[in-house]
N, C-alpha and C positions, 0 to 999 in steps of 0.2 A: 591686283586685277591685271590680267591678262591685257597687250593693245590690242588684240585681234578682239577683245570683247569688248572696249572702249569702242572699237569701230563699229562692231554689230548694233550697240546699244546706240550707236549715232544712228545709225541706217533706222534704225528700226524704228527710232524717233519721229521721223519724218525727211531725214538730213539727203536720201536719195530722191528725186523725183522723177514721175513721168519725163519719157524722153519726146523730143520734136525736133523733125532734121534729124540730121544725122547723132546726136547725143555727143556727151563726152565718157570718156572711162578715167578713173584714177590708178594710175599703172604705179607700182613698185618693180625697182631695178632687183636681177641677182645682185648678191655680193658673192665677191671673189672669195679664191680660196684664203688668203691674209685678212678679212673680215672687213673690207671693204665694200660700199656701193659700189657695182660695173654699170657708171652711168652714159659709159659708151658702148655698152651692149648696144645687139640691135632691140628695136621694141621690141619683135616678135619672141623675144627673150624673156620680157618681163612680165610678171605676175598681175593679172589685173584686182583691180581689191574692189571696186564700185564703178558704177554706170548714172553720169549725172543730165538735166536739162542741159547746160550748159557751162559753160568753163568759169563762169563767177561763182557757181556752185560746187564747183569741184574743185576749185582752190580754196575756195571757202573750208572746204574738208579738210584737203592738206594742212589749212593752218591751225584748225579743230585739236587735227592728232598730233602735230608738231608741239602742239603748245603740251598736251598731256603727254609726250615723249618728253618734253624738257620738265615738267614736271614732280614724272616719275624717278625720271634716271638722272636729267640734268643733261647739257651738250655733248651728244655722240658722233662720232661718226667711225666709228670702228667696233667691231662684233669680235671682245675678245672671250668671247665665251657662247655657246650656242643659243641660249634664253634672250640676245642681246642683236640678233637677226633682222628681226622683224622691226626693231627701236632705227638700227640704222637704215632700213630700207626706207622706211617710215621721212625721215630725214631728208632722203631724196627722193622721196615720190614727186610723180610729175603728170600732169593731164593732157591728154590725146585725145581729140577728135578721132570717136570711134569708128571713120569711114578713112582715116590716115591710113595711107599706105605703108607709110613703115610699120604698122603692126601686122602687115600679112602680107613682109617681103619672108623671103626665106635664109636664114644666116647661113652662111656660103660652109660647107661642107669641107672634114680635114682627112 
């Protein structure tokens, strides 16, 4: 099984809820070209995966999928292969307050 489907089948469960205030999101980092987390990107970089109440529920998910990442694959942190992406973003997901301005700074242009 897919994690992108271990997450939908959480969401879908009830695991995401109505937001109040400003919400949280569960953001996944890119990884770099070496198959790394880029957990210094800027937010506005990264992938959002879910939109929670608040931030005990949205760590609470983080540790959901960390645990079925360690699970499936066992301790990653490196994507030597394209299938293995998603296990290490997963890894370093991280939750933002979805009115955080680091998600809707603009990453400075090259």
């Amino acid at each position: 099984m897919k994690f992108r489907h271990l997450a939908a089948i959480a969401l879908l469960s009830g695991c995401a809820q109505a937001q109040h205030g400003p919400g949280w999101v569960l953001m996944l980092p890119p990884v770099s070209a070496d198959g790394y987390a880029d957990t210094s990107a800027p937010a506005s970089k990264w992938q959002t995966y879910g939109s929670y109440a608040g931030p005990t529920d949205c760590n609470a998910e983080i540790s959901r999928m960390q645990f079925a990442v360690n699970s499936q694959v066992g301790p990653i942190s490196h994507a030597g292969i394209p299938g293995e992406v998603e296990a290490v973003q997963i890894m370093s997901a991280q939750c933002f307050a979805a009115n955080d301005p680091r998600l809707f700074a603009l990453a400075p242009s090259h």
